[in-house]
N, C-alpha and C positions, 0 to 999 in steps of 0.2 A: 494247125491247131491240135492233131490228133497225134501228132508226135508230141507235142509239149504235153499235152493227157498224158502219154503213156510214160515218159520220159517224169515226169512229176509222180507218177504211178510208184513206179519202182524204184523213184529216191527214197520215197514215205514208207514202201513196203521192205525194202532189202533190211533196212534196221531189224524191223518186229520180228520179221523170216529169220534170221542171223540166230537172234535172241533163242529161241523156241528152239533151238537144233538138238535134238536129242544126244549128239556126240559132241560140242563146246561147256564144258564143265564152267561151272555156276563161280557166283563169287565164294558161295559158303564153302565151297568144296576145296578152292582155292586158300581159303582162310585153314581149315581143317589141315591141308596139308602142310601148310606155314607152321601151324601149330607143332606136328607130330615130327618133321624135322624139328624144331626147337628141341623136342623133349627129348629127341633121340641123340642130340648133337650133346659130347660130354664135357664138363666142366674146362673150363681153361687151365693151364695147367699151373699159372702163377699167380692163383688167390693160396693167399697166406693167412693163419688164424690170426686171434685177434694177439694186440702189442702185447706185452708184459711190462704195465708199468714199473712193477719193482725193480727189473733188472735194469730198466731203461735209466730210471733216477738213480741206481745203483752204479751205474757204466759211467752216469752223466758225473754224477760225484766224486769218480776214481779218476778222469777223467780232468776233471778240475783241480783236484789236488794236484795229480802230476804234472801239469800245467804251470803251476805254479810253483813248482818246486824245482823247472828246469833253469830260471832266468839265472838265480844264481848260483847254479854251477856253471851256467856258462860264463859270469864272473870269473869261475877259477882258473878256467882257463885261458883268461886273456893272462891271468899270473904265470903262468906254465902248469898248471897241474891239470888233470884230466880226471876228474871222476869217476870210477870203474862202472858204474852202472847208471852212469848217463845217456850211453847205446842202448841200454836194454830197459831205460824209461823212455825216451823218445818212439821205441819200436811199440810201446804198449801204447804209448799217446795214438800211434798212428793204427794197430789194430782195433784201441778202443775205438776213434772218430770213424773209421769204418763200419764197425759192429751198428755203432749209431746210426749211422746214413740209413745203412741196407734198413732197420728196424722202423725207423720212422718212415723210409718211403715206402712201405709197403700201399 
């Protein structure tokens, strides 16, 4: 019976004792440090300012025109003819759709 006392004793007391330790840092202090890391920790290095709608409608509208201005010259060249600057719309279509991507997935 005098072992279950003591043994009951210092299950109830090891907690309160634990708690009260002059050297186990508290929750606040724990919080505070969270904190001061946070503030100290510096910005990510892939936030981007905010869109530019105008160039985006801008990119989007050049974009759509060229678009539509390839189908038939590739017409011409089921004739035999080749377009001289059907390479060098095609490469703007594929920089513009690019430019676009990278802008909107910011």
């Amino acid at each position: 019976m005098i072992r279950l006392t003591v043994c009951l004793g210092i299950l109830f007391c090891a907690p309160a004792m634990l708690a009260q330790r002059p050297g186990a840092p508290s929750l606040n202090q724990a919080e505070q440090a969270d904190a001061k890391s946070q503030r100290d920790m510096p910005p990510p290095l892939n936030q981007r300012g905010p869109i530019d709608v105008v160039k985006l409608k801008r990119d989007a509208d050049e974009l759509a025109s060229l678009a539509q201005s390839v189908p038939p010259e590739i017409d011409q060249t089921s004739k035999g003819l080749l377009p001289k600057d059907l390479t060098e719309k095609l490469k703007r279509i594929e920089k513009l759709a690019k430019q676009l991507r990278s802008q909107i997935s910011q």
